[in-house]
N, C-alpha and C positions, 0 to 999 in steps of 0.2 A: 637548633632543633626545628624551628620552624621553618627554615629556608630548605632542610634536609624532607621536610614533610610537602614543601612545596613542588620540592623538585620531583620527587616520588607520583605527585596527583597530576603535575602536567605528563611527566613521561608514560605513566599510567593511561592517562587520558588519549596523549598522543596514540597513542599506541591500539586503542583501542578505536580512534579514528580510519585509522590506516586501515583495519583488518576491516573495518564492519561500514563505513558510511556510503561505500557502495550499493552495500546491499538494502541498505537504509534511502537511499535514492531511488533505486529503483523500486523499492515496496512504494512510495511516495508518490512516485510518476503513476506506477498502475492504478493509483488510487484517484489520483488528478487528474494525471492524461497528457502534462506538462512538462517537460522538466526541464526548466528553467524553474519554476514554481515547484518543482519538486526540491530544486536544491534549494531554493531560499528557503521553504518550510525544514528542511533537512538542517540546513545551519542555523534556524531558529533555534529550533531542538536542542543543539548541540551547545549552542552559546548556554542553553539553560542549565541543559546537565554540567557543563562545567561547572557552574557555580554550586552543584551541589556533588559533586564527584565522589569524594569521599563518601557519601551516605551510599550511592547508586552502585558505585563498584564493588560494594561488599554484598550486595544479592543478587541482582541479573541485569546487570545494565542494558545486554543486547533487549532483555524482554521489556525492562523501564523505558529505553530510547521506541522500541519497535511501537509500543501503546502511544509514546507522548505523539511522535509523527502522524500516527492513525490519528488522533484526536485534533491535532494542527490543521492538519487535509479537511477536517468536518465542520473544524470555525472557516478554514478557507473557502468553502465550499458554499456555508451559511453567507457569510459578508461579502462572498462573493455574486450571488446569485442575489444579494439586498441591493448593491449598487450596480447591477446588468454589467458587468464585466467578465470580459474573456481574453484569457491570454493571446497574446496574435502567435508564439511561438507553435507550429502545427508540428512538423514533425523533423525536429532536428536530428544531428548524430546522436546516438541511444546507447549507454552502455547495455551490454549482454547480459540481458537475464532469463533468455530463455534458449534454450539450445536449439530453436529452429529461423526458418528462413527469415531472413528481411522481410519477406513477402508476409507471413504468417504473424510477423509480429508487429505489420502495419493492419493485417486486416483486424490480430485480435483487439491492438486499439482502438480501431474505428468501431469495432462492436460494442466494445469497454464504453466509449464514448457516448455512443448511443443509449446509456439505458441511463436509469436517474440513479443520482447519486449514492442515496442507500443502496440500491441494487449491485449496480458497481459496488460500493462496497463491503457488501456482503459477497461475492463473488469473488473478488479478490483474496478476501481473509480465508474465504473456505475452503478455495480448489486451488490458489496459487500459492498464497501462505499456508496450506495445512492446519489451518485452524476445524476444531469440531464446532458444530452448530452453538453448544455451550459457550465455547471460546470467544466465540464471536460475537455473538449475544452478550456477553462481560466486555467485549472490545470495545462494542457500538453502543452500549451502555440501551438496550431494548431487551425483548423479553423474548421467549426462544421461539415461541410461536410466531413472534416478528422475522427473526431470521429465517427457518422454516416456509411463510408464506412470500418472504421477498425473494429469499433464492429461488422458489418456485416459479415467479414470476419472470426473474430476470434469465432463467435458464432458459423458459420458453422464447423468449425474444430473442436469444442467443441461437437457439435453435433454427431458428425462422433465418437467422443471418447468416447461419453458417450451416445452412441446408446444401446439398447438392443435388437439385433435381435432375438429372443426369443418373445416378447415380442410386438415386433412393434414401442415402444415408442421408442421416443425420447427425447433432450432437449426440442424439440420445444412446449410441452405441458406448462413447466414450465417457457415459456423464457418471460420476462416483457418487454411488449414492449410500455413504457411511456414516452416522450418525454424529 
């Protein structure tokens, strides 16, 4: 019974690797800026949930894996910034996670990269993950008026990077601003 239970929670697991750890790398990298450090934090994760499979596959694994990597990226981020280290990796081959140019998705990096951590991270969960300001707020474990004033901030700096004086526009044409 229990080799029959065994084999159930790896193929289970597999399987749910295959379909989702893409996209679980890439939410990681937009959060880091890294990936190489995206997939190590990725396969952290994943080593963990195996051990608990059975419990996580029976409510929302994609949603349990998606929180556990957001929180891995924010101890990484802490221990990282303690011991002054930076990954040398700058900008390797990148899987596809956004359906626009090479060009567009080196600049939104360099933008990403540019702002402090919680900013990025709060930008990430709210316009590229879809997360509501609530959600986000429960993600990053702050309070909502946190989220609120950092998005606010980091969107203006965003803005400033991805002005085109030329042009007049700005972010602000495209910026969603839904609760």
């Amino acid at each position: 019974m229990r080799v029959r239970q065994r084999r159930h929670t790896d193929e289970t697991f597999s399987a749910f690797v295959a379909a989702r750890s893409g996209r679980l790398i890439a939410h990681a990298e937009l959060l880091c800026g890294h990936h190489e450090q995206a997939r190590d934090i990725v396969q952290s994760a994943l080593v963990r949930a195996y051990r608990r499979w059975q419990h996580i596959e029976q409510d929302d694994p994609y949603g349990y894996l998606h929180r556990a990597v957001t929180n891995a990226v924010i101890d990484w981020w802490r221990t990282a910034h303690q011991r002054h280290e930076q990954p040398v990796d700058v900008l390797p081959d990148l899987p596809p996670v956004m359906e626009n140019t090479v060009e567009d998705r080196h600049s939104l990096l360099a933008a990403l990269d540019a702002l402090a951590p919680r900013e990025r991270a709060v930008v990430v969960l709210r316009y590229l993950d879809d997360y509501t300001e609530r959600e986000t707020a429960e993600a990053l474990g702050v309070t909502l008026g946190t989220v609120k004033s950092t998005c606010f901030r980091a969107l203006r700096k965003l803005r400033v990077s991805f002005a085109d004086p030329a042009s007049g526009e700005s972010l602000t044409e495209h910026t969603d601003h839904r609760p």
